[in-house]
C-alpha positions as CSV (number, residue, x, y, z in Angstrom):
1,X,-21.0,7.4,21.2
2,X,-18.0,9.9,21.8
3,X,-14.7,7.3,21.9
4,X,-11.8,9.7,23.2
5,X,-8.6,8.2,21.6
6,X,-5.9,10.2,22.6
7,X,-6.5,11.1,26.7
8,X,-7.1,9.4,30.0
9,X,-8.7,11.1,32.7
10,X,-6.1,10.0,34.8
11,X,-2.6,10.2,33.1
12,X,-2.9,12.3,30.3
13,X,-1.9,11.5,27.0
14,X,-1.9,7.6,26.7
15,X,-1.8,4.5,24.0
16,X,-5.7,3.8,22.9
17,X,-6.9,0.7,24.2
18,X,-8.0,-1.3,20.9
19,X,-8.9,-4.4,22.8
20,X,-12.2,-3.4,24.7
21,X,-13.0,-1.5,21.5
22,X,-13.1,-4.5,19.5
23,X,-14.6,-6.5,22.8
24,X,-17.4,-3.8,22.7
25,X,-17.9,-4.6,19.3
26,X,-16.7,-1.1,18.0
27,X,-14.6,-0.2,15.4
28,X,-11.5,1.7,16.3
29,X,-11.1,3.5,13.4
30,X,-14.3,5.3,13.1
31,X,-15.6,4.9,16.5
32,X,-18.9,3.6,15.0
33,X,-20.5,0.2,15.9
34,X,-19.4,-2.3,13.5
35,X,-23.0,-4.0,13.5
36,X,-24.6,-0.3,12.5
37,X,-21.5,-0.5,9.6
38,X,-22.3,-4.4,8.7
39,X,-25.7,-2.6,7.3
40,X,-24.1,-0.5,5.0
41,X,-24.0,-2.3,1.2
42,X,-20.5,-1.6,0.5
43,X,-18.7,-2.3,4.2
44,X,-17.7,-5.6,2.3
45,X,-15.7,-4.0,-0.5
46,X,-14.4,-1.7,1.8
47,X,-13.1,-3.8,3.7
48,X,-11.5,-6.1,1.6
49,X,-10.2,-2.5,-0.5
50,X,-8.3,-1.8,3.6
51,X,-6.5,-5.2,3.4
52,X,-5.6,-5.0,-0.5
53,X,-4.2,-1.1,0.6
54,X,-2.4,-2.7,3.4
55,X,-1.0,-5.7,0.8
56,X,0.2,-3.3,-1.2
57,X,2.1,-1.4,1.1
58,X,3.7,-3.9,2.1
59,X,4.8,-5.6,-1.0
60,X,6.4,-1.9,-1.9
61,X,8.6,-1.4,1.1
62,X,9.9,-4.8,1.2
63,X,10.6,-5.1,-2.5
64,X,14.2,-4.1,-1.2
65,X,16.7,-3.3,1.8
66,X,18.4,-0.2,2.5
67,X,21.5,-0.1,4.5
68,X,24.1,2.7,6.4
69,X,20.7,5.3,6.7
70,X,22.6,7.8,7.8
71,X,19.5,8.6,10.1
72,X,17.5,6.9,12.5
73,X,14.5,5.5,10.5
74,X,14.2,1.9,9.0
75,X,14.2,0.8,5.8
76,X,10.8,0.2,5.2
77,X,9.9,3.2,7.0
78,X,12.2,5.1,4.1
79,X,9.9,2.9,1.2
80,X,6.9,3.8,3.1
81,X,7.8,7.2,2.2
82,X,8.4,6.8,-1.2
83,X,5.2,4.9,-1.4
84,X,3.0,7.9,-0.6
85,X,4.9,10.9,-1.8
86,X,6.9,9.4,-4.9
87,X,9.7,11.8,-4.2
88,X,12.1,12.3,-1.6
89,X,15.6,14.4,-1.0
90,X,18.6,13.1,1.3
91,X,21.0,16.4,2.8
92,X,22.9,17.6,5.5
93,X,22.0,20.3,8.1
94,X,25.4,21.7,9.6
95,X,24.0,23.9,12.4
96,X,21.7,20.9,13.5
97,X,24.9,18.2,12.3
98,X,22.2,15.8,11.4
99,X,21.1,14.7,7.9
100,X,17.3,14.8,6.9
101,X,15.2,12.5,4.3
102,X,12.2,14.2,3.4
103,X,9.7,15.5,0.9
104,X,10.8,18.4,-1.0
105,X,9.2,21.4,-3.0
106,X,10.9,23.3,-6.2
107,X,12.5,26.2,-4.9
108,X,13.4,29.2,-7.2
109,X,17.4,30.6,-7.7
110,X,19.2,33.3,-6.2
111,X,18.4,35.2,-8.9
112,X,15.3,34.6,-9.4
113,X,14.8,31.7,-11.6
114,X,11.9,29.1,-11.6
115,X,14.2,26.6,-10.3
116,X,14.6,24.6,-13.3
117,X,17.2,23.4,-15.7
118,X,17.2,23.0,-19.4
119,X,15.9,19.5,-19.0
120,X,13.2,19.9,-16.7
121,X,14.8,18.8,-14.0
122,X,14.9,20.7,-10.1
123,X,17.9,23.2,-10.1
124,X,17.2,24.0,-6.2
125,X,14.4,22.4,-4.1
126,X,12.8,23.5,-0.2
127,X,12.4,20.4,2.5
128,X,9.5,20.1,3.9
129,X,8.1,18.1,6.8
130,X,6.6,14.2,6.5
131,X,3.0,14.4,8.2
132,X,1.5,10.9,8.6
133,X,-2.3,11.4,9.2
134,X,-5.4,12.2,8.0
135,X,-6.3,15.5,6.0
136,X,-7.9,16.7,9.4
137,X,-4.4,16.3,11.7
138,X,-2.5,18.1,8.6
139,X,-4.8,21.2,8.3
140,X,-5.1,21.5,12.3
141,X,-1.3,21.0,12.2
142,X,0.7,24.0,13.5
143,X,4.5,23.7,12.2
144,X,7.3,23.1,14.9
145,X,10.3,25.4,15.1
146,X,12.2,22.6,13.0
147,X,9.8,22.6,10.5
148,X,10.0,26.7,10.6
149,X,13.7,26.3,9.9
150,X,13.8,23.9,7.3
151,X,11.2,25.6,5.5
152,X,13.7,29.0,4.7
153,X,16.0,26.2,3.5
154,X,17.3,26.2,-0.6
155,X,19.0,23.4,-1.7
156,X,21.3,22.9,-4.7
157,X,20.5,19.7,-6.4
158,X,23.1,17.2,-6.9
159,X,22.5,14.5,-10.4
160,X,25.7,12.9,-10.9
161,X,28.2,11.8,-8.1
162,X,30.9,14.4,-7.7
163,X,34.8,14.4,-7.6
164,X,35.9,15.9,-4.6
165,X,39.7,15.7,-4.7
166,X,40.3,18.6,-6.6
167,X,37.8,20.7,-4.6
168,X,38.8,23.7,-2.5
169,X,37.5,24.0,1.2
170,X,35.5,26.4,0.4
171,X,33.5,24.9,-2.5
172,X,33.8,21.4,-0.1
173,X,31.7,23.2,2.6
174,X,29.4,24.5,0.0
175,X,28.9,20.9,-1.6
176,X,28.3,19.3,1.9
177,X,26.6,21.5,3.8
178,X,24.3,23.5,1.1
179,X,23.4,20.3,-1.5
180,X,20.9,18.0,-2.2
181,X,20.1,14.6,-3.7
182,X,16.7,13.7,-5.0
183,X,15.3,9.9,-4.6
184,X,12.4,8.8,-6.9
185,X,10.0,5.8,-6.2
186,X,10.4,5.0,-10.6
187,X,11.7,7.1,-13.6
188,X,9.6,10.5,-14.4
189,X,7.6,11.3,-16.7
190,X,7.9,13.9,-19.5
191,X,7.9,16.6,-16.3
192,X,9.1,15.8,-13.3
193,X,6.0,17.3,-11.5
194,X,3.9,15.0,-13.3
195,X,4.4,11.8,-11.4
196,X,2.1,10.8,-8.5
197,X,3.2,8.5,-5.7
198,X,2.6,4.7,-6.4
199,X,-0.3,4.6,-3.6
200,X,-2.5,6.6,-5.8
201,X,-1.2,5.1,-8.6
202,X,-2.6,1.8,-8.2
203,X,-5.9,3.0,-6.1
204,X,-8.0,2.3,-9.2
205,X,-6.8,-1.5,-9.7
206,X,-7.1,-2.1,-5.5
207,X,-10.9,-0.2,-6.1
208,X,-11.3,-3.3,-8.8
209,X,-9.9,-6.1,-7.0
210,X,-11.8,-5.5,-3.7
211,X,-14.8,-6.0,-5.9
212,X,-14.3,-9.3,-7.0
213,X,-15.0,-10.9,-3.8
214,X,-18.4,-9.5,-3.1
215,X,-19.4,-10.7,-6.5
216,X,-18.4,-14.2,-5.9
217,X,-20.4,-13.9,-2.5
218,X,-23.4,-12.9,-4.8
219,X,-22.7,-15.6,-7.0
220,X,-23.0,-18.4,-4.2
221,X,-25.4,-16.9,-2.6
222,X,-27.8,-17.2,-6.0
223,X,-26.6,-20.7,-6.8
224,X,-26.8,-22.2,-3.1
225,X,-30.4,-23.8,-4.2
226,X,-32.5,-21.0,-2.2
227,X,-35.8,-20.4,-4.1
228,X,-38.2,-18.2,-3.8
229,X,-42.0,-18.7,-3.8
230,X,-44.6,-16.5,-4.7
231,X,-47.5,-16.8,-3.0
232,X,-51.2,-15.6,-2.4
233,X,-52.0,-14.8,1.2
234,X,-49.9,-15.7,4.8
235,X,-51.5,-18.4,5.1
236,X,-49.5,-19.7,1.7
237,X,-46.0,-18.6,3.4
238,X,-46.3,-20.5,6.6
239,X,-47.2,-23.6,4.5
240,X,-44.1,-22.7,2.7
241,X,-42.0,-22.4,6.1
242,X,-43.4,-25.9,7.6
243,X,-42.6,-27.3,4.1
244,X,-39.3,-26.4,4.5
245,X,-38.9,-27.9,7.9
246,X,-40.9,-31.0,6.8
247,X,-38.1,-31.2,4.1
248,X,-35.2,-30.8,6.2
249,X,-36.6,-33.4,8.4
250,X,-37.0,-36.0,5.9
251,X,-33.5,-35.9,4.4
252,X,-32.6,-36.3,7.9
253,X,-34.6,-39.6,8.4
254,X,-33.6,-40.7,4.9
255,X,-37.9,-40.4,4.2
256,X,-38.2,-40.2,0.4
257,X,-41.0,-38.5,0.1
258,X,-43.2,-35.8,2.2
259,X,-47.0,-34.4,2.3
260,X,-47.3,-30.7,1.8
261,X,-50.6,-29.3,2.7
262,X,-51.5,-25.7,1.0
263,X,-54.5,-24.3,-0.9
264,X,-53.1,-23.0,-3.7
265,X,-49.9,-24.0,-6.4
266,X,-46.8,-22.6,-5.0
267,X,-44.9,-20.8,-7.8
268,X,-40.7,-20.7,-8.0
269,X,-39.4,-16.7,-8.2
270,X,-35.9,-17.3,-9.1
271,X,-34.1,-20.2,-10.8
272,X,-31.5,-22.1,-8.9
273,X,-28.2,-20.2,-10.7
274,X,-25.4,-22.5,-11.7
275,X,-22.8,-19.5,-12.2
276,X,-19.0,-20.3,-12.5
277,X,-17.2,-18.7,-9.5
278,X,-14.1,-19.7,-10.6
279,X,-13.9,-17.2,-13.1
280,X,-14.2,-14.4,-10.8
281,X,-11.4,-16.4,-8.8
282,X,-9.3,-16.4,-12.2
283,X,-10.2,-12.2,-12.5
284,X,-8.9,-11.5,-9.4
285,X,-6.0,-13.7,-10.0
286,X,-5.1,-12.1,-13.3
287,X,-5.5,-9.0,-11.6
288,X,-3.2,-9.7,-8.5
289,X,-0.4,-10.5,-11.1
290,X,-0.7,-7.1,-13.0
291,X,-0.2,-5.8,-9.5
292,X,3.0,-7.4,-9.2
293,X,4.2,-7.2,-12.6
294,X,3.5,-2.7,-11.5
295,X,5.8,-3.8,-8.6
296,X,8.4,-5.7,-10.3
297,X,8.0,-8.5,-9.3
298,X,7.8,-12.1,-10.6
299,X,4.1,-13.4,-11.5
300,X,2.3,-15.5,-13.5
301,X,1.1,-13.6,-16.0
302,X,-2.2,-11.6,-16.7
303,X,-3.9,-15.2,-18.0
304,X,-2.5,-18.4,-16.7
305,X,-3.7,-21.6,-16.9
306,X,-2.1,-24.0,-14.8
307,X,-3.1,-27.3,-16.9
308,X,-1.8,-25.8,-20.3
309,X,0.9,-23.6,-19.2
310,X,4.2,-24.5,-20.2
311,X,7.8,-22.7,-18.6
312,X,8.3,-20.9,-21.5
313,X,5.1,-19.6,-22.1
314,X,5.4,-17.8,-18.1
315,X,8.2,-16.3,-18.5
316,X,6.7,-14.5,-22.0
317,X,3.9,-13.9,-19.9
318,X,5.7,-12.1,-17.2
319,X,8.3,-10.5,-19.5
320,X,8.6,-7.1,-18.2
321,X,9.1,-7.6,-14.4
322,X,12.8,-7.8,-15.0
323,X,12.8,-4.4,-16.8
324,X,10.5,-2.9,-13.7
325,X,12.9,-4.2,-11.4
326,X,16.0,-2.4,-13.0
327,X,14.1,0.6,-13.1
328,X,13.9,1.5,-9.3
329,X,17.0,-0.3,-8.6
330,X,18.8,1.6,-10.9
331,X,17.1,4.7,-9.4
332,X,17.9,3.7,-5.5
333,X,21.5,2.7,-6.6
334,X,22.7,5.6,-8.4
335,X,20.8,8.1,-5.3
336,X,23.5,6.3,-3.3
337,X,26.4,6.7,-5.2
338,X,25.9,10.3,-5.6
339,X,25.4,10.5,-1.6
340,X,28.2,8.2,-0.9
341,X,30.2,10.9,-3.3
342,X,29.6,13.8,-1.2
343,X,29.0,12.8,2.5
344,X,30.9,9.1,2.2
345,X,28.6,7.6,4.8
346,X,28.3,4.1,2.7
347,X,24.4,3.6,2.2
348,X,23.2,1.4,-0.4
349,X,20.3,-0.9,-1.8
350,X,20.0,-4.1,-2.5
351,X,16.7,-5.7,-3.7
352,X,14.9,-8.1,-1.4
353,X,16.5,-11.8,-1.8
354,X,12.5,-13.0,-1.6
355,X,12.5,-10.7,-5.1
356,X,16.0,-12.0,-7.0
357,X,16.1,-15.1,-5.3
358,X,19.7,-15.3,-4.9
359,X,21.5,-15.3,-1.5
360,X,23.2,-12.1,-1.3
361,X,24.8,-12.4,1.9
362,X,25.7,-15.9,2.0
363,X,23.8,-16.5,5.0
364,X,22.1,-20.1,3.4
365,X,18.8,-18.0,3.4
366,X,16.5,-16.4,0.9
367,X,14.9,-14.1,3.2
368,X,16.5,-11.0,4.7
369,X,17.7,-10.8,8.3
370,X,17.4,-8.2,10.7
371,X,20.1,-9.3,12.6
372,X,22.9,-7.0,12.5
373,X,20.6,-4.2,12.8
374,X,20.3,-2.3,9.5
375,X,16.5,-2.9,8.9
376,X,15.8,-2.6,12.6
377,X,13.2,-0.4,14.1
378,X,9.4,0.0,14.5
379,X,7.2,1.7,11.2
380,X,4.9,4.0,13.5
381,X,3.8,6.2,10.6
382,X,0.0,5.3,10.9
383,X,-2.9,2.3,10.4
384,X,-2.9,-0.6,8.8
385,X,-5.1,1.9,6.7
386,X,-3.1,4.5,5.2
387,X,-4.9,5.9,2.1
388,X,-5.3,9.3,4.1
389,X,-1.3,9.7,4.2
């Protein structure tokens, strides 16, 4: 069944219409019938791995807020960014007056050169555009006449904030109009081409923790008291079925005992299993605070027991969050200082009062507040399912 998405025979282009999808019974995503996908054996774990993608998305571009974006995107829009492509660069465009945050490539010198420093780090970099979609949109995609201009950009690349007092006009210009600043989602690694956004970084534990729930299904299902019984002819398995029903009758009388008529000795297949589903609870729960502790943020440690567990012993147990925490504030911090040292437009970060629990602004709250308007605006950038980003 052909599910067009994007047109209406009518009015052209047009929002898809989700409800009657999911009325129909049809997924919108795939456009498949989600009966036909309930048959497939891992529609569970995939699932559940869609929502943990989602959780984690969201727990990255909240960890913080960004004020004075000196463009017109949110602030979680600007984390979602970071989130799947790790690396970003903030500049201004004088013949557009505009400034631009977006993925960046190296880019060699005027002379030459490969673009790097002594330290490995990017001497000049090329913008390039931020395509949310699948890999199908991106290799049908046909670049815009922006995109085509950015793309014969070279920036200069800007690490420390600058004194500009004692600049001339001329190198002023140059500074404002022809620089860079790079934003990282975390600290680098040994190259700065060998980090990988934080989406892919923590696919493999989401892959894990979207199994544990199918395995605790399994292991009620085989402990529920459901036997099986082997037997001889067809006969045997309808005595077997009005057995059952004679059973289920009786312990709704409150008859104590009931007459099973059969041929033969019905034998037991399986055993009634007693398994311990609370340890795959207390898996995934160890697992959902390594997550956190990857995110910075304040957990319970990667084995807690809540009977035994004792304040001291947490905090020992979550030791490193606070470290994580400095690292990509530190990062987001000294990105704006260096910005708000060439072009002083005033953005900065703050982590997310849910995260330091402290109230920042004074406003009796320990929850941030979209009311003045610095975190306003809609995140459009794709699905609740964005591994495809």
């Amino acid at each position: 069944m052909a599910i067009n998405k994007t047109t209406n025979n009518n009015k052209g282009p047009c929002i898809p219409n989700f409800y009657w999808m999911n009325s129909a019974g049809i997924d919108p995503k795939t456009g498949f019938p989600i009966k036909a996908m309930l048959g497939d054996s891992g529609y569970l774990k995939k699932g559940i791995k869609m929502q943990l993608r989602d959780l984690d998305k969201k727990t990255a571009i909240n960890k913080g807020k960004w004020y004075n974006i000196p463009l017109d995107i949110s602030s979680q829009f600007l984390e979602k960014m970071l989130y799947y492509k790790y690396k970003l660069c903030l500049f201004y465009n004088k013949p557009l007056d505009r400034f631009f945050i977006l993925p960046f490539t190296l880019s060699t010198t005027p002379d030459g050169g490969n673009g790097l420093d002594e330290f490995g780090r990017y001497t000049r970099i090329k913008p390039i555009a931020y395509v949310a979609g699948s890999d199908a949109d991106e290799k049908q995609h046909k670049n815009t006449a922006l995109e085509d201009y950015l793309s014969k950009l070279s920036l200069k690349v800007i690490y420390s904030p600058v004194d500009t007092s004692m600049m001339t006009r001329e190198d002023l210009i140059d500074l404002t109009e022809n620089s860079a600043v790079i934003l990282m989602d975390y600290s680098p690694g040994l190259a700065y081409n060998d980090s990988i956004p934080r989406s892919v970084m923590n696919e493999p534990l989401l892959d894990m923790m979207s199994e544990c729930l199918p395995y605790v299904r399994t292991n009620l299902l085989t402990s529920c008291g459901v036997k099986g019984i082997r037997v001889g002819e067809s006969d045997a398995a309808h005595n077997v079925k009005d057995a059952n029903d004679g059973i289920k009758q009786a312990a709704m009388l409150g008859d104590a005992y009931v007459p099973i008529e059969g041929k033969m000795e019905f034998q037991e297949l399986t055993d009634n299993n007693t398994g311990k589903v609370q340890d795959y609870f207390l898996a995934l729960q160890s697992l959902e605070n390594y997550r956190l502790m990857l995110h910075g943020i304040d957990n319970g440690g990667l084995f807690e027991k809540k009977a035994q567990e004792l304040n001291a012993e947490a905090a020992i147990n979550g030791g490193p969050i606070g470290l994580i925490a400095q690292d990509f504030t530190s990062i987001r911090q000294d990105f704006c200082n260096i910005v708000n040292s060439i072009w002083p437009i005033g953005i900065w970060y703050e982590p997310s009062e849910n995260l330091s629990m402290a109230d920042t602004n004074g406003d009796g709250l320990l929850y941030d507040r979209n009311e003045t308007g610095e975190n306003s605006g809609l995140d459009t950038g794709g699905s609740s399912d964005d591994s495809n980003v």
